[in-house]
C-alpha positions as CSV (number, residue, x, y, z in Angstrom):
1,X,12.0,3.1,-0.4
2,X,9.5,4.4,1.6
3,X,9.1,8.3,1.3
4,X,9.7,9.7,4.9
5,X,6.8,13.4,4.2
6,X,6.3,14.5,7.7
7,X,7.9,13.4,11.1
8,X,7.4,9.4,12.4
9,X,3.9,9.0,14.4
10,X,4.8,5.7,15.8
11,X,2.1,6.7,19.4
12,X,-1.0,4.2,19.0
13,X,-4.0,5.7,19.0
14,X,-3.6,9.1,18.5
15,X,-6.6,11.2,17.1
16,X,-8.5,8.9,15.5
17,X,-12.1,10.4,13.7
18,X,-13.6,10.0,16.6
19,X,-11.6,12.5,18.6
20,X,-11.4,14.5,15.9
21,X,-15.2,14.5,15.9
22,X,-14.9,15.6,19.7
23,X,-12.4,18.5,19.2
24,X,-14.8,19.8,16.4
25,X,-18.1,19.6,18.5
26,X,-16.2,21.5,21.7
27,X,-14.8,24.1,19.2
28,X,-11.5,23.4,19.5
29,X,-11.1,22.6,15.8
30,X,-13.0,24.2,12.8
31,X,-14.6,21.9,9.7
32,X,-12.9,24.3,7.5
33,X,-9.9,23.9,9.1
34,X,-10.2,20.0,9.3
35,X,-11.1,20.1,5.4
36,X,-8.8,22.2,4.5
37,X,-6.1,19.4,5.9
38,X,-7.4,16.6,4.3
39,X,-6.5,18.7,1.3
40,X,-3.3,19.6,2.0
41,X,-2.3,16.1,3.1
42,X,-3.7,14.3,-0.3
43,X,-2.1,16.9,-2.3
44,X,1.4,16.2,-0.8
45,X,1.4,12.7,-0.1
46,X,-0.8,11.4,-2.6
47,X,1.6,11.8,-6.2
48,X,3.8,9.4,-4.1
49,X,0.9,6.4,-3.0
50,X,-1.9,6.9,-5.6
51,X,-4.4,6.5,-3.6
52,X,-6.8,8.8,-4.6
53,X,-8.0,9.0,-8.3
54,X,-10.8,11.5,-7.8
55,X,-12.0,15.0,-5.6
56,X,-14.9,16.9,-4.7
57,X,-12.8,19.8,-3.1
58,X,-15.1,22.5,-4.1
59,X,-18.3,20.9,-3.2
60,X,-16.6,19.7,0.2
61,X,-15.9,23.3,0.6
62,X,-19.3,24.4,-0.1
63,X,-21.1,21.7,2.0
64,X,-18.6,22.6,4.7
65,X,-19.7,26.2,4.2
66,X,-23.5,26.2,4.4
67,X,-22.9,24.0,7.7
68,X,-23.0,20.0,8.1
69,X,-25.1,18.0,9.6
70,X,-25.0,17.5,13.3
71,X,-24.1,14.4,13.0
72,X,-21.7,12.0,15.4
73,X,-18.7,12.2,12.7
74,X,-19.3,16.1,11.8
75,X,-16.5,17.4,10.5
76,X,-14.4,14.3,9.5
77,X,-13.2,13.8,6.4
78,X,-13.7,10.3,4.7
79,X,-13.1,9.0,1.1
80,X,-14.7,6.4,-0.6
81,X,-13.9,3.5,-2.5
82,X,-14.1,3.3,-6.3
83,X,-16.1,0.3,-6.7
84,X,-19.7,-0.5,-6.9
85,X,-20.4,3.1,-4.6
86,X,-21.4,6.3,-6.1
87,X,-20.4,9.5,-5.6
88,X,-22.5,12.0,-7.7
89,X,-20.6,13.5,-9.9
90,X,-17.2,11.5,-9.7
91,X,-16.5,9.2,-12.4
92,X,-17.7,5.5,-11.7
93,X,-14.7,3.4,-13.7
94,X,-14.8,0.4,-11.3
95,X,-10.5,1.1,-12.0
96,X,-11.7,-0.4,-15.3
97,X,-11.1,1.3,-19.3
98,X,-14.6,-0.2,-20.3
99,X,-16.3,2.0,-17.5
100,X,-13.8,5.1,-17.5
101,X,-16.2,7.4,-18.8
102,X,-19.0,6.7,-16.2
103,X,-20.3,9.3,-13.9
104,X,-22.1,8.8,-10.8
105,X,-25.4,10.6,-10.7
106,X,-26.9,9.8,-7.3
107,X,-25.2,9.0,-3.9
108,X,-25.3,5.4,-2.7
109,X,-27.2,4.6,0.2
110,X,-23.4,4.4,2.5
111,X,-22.5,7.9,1.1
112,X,-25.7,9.4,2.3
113,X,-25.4,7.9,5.3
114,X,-21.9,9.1,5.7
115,X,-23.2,12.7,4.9
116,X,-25.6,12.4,7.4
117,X,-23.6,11.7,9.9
118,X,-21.7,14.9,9.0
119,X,-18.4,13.6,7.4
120,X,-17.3,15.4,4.6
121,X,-16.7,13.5,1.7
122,X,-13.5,14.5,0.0
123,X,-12.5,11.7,-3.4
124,X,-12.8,8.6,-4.3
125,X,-9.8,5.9,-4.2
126,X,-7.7,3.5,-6.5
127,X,-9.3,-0.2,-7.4
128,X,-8.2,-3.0,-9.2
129,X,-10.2,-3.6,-12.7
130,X,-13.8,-4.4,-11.3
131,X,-12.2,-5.6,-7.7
132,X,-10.9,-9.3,-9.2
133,X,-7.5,-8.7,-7.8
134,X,-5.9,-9.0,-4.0
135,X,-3.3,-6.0,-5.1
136,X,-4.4,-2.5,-6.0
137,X,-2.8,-2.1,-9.8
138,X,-5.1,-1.4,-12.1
139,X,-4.3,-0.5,-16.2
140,X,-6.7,2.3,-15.7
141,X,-5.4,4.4,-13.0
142,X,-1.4,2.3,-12.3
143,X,0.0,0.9,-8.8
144,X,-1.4,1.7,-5.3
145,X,1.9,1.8,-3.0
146,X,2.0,1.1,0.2
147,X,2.8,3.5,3.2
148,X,5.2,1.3,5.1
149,X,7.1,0.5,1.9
150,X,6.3,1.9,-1.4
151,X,7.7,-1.0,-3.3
152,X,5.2,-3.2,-1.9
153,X,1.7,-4.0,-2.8
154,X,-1.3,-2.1,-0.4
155,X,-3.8,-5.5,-0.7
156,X,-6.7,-5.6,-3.0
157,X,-9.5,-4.8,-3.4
158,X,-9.5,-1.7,-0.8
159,X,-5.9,-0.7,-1.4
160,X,-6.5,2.8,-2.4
161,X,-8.4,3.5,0.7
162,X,-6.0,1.3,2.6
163,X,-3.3,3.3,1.7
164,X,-5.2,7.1,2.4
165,X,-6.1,6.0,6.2
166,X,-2.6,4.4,6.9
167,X,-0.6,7.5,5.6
168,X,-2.7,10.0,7.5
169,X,-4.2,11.6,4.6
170,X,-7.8,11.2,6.2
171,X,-8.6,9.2,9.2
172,X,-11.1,6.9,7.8
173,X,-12.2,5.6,4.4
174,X,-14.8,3.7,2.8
175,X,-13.9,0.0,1.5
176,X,-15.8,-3.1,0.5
177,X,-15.2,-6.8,0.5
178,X,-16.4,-9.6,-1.7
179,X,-13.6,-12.3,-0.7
180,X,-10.9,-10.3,1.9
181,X,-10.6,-6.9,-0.2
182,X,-11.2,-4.9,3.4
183,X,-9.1,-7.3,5.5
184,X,-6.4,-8.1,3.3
185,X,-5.6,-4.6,2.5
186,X,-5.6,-3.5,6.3
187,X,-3.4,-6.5,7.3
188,X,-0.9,-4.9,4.5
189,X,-1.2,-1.7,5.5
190,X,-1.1,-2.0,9.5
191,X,-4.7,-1.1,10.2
192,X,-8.9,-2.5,11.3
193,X,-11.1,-4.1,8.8
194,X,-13.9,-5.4,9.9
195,X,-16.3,-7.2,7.3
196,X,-19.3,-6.9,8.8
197,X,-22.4,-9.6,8.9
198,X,-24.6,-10.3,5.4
199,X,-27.2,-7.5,5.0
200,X,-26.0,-5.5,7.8
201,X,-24.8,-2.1,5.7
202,X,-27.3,-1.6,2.3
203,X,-25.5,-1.6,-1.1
204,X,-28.0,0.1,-3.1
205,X,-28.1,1.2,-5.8
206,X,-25.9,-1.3,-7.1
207,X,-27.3,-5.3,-6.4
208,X,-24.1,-6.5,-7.8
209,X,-26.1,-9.6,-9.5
210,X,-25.3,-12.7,-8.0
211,X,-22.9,-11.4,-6.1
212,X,-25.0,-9.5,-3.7
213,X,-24.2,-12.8,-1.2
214,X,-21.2,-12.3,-0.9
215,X,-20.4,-8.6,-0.8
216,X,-19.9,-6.2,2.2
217,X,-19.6,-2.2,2.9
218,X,-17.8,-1.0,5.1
219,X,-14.4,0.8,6.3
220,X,-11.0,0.9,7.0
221,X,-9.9,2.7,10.3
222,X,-6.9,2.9,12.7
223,X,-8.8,2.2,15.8
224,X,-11.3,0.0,16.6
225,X,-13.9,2.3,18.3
226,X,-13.6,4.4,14.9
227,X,-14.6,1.1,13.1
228,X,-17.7,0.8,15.4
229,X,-18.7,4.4,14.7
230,X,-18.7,4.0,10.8
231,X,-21.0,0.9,11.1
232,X,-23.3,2.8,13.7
233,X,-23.3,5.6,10.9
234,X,-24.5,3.0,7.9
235,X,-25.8,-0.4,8.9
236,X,-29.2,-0.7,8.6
237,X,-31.3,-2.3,5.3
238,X,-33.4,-0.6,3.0
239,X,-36.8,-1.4,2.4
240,X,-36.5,-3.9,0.4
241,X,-33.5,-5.5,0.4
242,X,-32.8,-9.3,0.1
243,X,-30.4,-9.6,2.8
244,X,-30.7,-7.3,6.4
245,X,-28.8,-7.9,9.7
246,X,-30.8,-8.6,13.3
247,X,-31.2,-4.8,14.8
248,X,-27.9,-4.9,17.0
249,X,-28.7,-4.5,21.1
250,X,-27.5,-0.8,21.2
251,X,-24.8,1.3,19.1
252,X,-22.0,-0.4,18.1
253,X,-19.6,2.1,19.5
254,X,-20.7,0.9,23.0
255,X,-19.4,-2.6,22.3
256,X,-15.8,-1.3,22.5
257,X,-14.8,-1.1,25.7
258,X,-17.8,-3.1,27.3
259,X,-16.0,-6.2,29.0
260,X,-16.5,-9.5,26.7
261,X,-16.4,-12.1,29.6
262,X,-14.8,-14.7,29.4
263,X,-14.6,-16.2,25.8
264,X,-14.0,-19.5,24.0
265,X,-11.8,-18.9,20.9
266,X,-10.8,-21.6,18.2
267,X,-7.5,-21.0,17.2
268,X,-5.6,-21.6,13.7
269,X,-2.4,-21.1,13.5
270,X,-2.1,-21.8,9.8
271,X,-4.7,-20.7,7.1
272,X,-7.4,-23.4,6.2
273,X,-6.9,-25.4,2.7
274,X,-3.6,-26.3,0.8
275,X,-2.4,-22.8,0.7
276,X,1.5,-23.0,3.2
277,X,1.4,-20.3,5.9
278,X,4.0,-18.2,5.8
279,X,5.8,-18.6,9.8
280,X,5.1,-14.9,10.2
281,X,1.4,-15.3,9.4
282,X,1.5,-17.9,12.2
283,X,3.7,-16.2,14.4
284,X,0.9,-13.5,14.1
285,X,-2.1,-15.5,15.4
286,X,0.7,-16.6,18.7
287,X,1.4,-13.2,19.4
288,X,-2.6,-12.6,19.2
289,X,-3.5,-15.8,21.1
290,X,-1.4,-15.1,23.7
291,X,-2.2,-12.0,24.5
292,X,-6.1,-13.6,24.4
293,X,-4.6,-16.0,27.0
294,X,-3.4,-13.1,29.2
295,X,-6.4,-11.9,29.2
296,X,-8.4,-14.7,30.6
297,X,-9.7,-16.3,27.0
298,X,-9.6,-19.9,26.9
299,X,-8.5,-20.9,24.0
300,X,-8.0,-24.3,21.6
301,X,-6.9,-25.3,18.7
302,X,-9.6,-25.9,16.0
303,X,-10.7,-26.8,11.7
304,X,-13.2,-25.2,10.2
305,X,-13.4,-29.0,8.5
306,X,-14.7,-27.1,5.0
307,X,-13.3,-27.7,1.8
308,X,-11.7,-25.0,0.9
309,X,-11.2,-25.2,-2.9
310,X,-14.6,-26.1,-3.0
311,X,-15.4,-22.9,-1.1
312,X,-13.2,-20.7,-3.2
313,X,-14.5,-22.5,-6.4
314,X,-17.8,-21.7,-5.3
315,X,-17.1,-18.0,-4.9
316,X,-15.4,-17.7,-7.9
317,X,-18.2,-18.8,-9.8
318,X,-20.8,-16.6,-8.2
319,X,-18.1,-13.6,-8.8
320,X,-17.1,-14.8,-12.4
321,X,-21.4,-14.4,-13.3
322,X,-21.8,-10.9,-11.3
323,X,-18.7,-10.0,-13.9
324,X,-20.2,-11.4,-16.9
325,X,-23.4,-9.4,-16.1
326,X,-21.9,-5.9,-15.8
327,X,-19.6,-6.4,-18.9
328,X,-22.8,-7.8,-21.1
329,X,-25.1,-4.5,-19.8
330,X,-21.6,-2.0,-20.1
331,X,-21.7,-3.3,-23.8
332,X,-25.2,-3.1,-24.3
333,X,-25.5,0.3,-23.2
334,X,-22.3,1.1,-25.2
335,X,-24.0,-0.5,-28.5
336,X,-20.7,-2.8,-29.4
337,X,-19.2,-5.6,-29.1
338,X,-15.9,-6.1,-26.9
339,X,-13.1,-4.8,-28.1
340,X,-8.8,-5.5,-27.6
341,X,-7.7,-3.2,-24.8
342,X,-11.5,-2.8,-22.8
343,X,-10.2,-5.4,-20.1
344,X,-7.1,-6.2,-18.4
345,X,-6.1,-9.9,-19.7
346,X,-6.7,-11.3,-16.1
347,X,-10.5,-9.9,-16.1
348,X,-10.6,-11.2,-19.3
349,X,-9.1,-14.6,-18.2
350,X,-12.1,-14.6,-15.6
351,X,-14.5,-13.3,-18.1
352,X,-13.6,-16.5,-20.4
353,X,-13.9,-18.7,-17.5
354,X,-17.1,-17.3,-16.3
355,X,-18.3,-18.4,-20.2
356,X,-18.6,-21.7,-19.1
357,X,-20.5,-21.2,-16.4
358,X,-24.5,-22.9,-16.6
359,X,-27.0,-22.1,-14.3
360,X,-27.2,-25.2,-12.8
361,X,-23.4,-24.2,-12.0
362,X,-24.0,-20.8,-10.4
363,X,-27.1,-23.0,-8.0
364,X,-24.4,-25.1,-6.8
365,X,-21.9,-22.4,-6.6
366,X,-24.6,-20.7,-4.0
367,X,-25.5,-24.0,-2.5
368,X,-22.2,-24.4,-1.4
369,X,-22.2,-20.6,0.5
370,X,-25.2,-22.0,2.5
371,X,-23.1,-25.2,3.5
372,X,-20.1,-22.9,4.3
373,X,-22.6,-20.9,6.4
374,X,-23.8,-23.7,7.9
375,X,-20.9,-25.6,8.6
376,X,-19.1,-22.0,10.6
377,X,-22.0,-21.6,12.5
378,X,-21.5,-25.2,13.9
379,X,-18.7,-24.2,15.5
380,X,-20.1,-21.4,17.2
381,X,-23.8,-23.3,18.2
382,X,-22.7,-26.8,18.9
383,X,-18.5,-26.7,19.3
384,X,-19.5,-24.0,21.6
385,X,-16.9,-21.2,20.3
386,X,-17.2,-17.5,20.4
387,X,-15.2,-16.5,18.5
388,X,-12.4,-17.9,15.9
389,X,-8.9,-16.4,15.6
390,X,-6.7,-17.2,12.2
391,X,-4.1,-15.5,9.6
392,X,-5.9,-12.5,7.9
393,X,-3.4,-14.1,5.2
394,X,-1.4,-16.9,4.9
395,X,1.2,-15.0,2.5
396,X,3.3,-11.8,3.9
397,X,3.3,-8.7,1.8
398,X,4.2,-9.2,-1.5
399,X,6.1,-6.6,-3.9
400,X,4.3,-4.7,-6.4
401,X,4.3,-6.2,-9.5
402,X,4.3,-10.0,-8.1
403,X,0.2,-9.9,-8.4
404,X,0.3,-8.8,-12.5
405,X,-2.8,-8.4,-13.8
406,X,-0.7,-8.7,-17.3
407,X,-0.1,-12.4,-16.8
408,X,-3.3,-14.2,-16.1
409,X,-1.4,-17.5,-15.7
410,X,-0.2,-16.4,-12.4
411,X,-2.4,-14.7,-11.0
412,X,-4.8,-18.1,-11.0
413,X,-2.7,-19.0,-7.8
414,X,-0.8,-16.2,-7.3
415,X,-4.5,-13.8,-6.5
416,X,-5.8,-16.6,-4.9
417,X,-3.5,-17.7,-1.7
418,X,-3.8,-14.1,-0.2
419,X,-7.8,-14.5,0.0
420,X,-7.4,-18.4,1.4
421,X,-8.2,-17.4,4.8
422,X,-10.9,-14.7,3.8
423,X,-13.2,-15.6,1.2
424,X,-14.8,-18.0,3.0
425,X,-16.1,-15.9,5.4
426,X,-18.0,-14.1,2.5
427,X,-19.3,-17.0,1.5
428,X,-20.5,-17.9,5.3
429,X,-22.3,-14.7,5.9
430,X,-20.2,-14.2,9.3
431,X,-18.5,-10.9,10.6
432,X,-14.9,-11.2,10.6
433,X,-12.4,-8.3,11.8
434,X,-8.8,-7.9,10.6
435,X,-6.3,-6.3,13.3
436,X,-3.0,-5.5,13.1
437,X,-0.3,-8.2,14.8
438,X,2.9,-6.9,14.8
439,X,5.5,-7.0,11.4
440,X,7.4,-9.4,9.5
441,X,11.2,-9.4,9.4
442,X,10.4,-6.7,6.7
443,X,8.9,-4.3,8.8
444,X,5.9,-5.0,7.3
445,X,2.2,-5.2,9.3
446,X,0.6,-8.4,9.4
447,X,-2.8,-8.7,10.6
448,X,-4.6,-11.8,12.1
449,X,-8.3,-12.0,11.7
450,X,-11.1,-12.7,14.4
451,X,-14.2,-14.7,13.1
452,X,-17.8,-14.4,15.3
453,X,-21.1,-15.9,14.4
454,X,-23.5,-14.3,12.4
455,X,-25.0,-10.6,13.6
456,X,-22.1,-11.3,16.4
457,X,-19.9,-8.1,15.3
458,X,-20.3,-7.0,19.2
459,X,-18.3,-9.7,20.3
460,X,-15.5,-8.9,17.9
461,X,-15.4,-5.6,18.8
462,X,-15.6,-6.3,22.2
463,X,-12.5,-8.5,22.6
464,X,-10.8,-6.4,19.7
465,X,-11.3,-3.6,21.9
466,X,-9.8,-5.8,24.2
467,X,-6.6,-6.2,22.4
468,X,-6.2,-3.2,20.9
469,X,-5.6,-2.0,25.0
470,X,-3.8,-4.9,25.6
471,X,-1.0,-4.7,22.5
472,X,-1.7,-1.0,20.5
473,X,-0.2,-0.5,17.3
474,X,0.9,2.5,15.3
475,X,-1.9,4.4,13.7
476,X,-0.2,5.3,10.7
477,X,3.3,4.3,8.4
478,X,6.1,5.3,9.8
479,X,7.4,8.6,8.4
480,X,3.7,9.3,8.1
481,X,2.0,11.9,10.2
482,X,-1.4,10.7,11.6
483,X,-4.4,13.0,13.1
């Protein structure tokens, strides 16, 4: 059952960071204050979700104290996702055993950024081991539960910070996404997730091996202006970097509100490849679609015409060597040899898999992400498409427990049907832009995802914008209160 710790905010789009961010620049509301909230919030409604596995609380305090910068986000509290993203002096774990002693020693380059802009930086949140899951229920640090029904699962990889932002502990958070792990977690948990275009937000310092292709930074928000601030406040490559975005046209923020025109969006009703569709992932994308139809859109029905177990295959592989990598330097730093109990038995399961793998393998594995590319952007260049709409998921929230890291056997196609309609995208380079589309019979969100071409993420939030106007949502779980 789902706890019910404060009174229902069911009002869409209450104070989201950015208001917040307003209130604190007129002087309405004090940093301290704001901090002190954050605090108060994760200390009462986090035993219940485990969201949060580490806190900075005292050097929040103190940064708070000698004043933050005058940033566009000063004053709002944000955590950040356990994976792959340092926050010096938090431990590093990756929500795995083998790493659980790691400490961060330097801020990554989207944590500095963040600090910049003046958010206060409160924790870090729950993972699955090393992000190879589409729940959040790690060995290391146990089961993320979800807001809007603490039996079920919050999505993977992001689920910890999915599960801060939609019960109100902070407004925004920090997630990545190396084959859905910010969309599917914010169609599960009723919020934005926007994956944004390859090389637009920096990774360092971690190049995550091969698999720096194919993973993105960025956020999970309740709005979708709040989403647009947070990309303002990172994107941007370092010098140096293999991957970086086009310079967008101005600030993203501006993009949300700004009238799209009149666009030409494919429509998919059920998720690409073998995978069923649930009927309330479908009846998602017609709610969506029609509400794009109301508002002037043309739309029709379109394939992406990829194959998608090829795709998936392909991603799996590149994934499967980035693993094999950081286990064989863990180990080497460590001076041993593996041992029973480092790894979960389906990281291990991948691990064996990843074995196999031959180099001529892993060039055909990223041979096939430049066809994917290739093959999406046709739709936008020569089918003449702006944007695509589809299932964030072709499955509907499952319980916790029916992803189980435990039992590798299932999770080969158990893990894999919730990222059917997402990993592609990482594999394409495209932005794509989870928002939330009503509930199931449940009561449970479920999202439906927008697709744009490359360095295109003004066009999603444009019409997102759009939508989010047209047909709000709630900005937190019910029983929940929300900024």
């Amino acid at each position: 059952m789902t706890p019910t710790p404060g009174p229902a905010t069911t009002a869409p789009n209450s104070r989201d960071a950015l208001a917040l961010a307003a209130d604190i620049r007129s002087g309405d509301t004090d940093p301290a204050e704001v901090l002190e909230e954050a605090v108060r919030r994760i200390e009462r409604l986090d035993p219940g979700l485990n969201a949060v596995v580490s806190t900075r609380v005292d050097a929040a305090r103190a940064e708070v104290a000698a004043g933050l910068p005058d940033g566009p986000l000063r004053g709002v509290p944000i955590v950040i996702k356990a994976l792959g993203t340092d926050v010096a002096g938090l431990p590093a774990a990756d929500g795995s055993r083998l790493l659980a002693d790691v400490v961060a020693s330097v801020d990554s380059t989207v944590v500095q950024r963040y600090k910049a802009a003046g958010m206060v930086v409160l924790g870090t949140t729950n993972v699955p081991e090393m992000g190879k899951s589409t729940t959040t229920e790690s060995l290391l640090h146990g089961p993320c539960h979800n807001p809007w029904d603490t039996s079920r699962s919050t999505g993977g990889s992001s689920g910890g910070s999915a599960a801060a932002v939609a019960s109100g502990m902070v407004p925004v958070a920090h997630a990545t996404d190396g084959g859905g792990s910010i969309r599917i977690p914010a169609a599960m948990c009723g919020l934005v997730g926007l994956k944004p275009s390859r090389g637009r937000v920096p990774a360092w310092p971690h190049p995550s091996a091969l698999a720096a292709p194919i993973s993105y930074h960025h956020a999970v928000t309740t709005t979708v202006r709040d989403s647009a601030a947070l990309l303002d406040a990172v994107a941007g490559h370092v010098p140096g970097d293999a991957y970086g975005a086009p310079t967008p046209r101005r600030p993203f923020v501006e993009e949300v509100g700004f009238d799209p025109g009149v666009l030409r969006i494919g429509v998919m009703r059920t998720a690409p490849g073998p995978f069923p569709t649930d009927p309330e992932c479908s009846a998602a994308v017609d709610r969506t679609a029609s509400h794009l139809s109301g508002l002037g859109h043309e739309l029709a029905e379109v394939e992406l015409g990829i194959d998608v177990i090829e795709a998936m295959t392909a991603l799996g592989d590149i994934m499967g060597a980035s693993l094999r990598a950081s286990v064989e330097d863990r180990l080497a730093a460590l001076g041993r040899e593996l041992r029973e109990g480092d790894l979960e038995p389906w990281t291990m399961a991948i691990l064996d898999n990843a074995g196999a793998l031959t180099a001529p393998r892993v060039a055909r594995a990223l041979q096939t992400a430049q066809r994917t590319g290739w093959r999406i952007a046709e739709l936008f260049h020569d089918a003449g498409f702006d944007a695509l709409l589809l299932p964030t998921m072709p499955a509907t929230t499952p319980d916790l427990g029916y992803l189980d890291v435990t039992d590798p056997g299932s999770m080969w196609t158990r893990s894999s049907t919730f990222s059917a309609a997402t990993s592609m995208f990482n594999l394409s380079g495209q932005p794509a832009l989870s928002l939330p589309a009503g509930t199931d019979a449940r009561g449970m969100p479920v999202g439906g995802q927008r697709v744009a071409d490359y360095a295109r993420e003004d066009v999603l939030l444009r019409v997102s914008g759009q939508l989010e106007a047209a047909a709000p949502w709630a900005t937190v779980a019910p029983g929940y209160e929300g900024w």
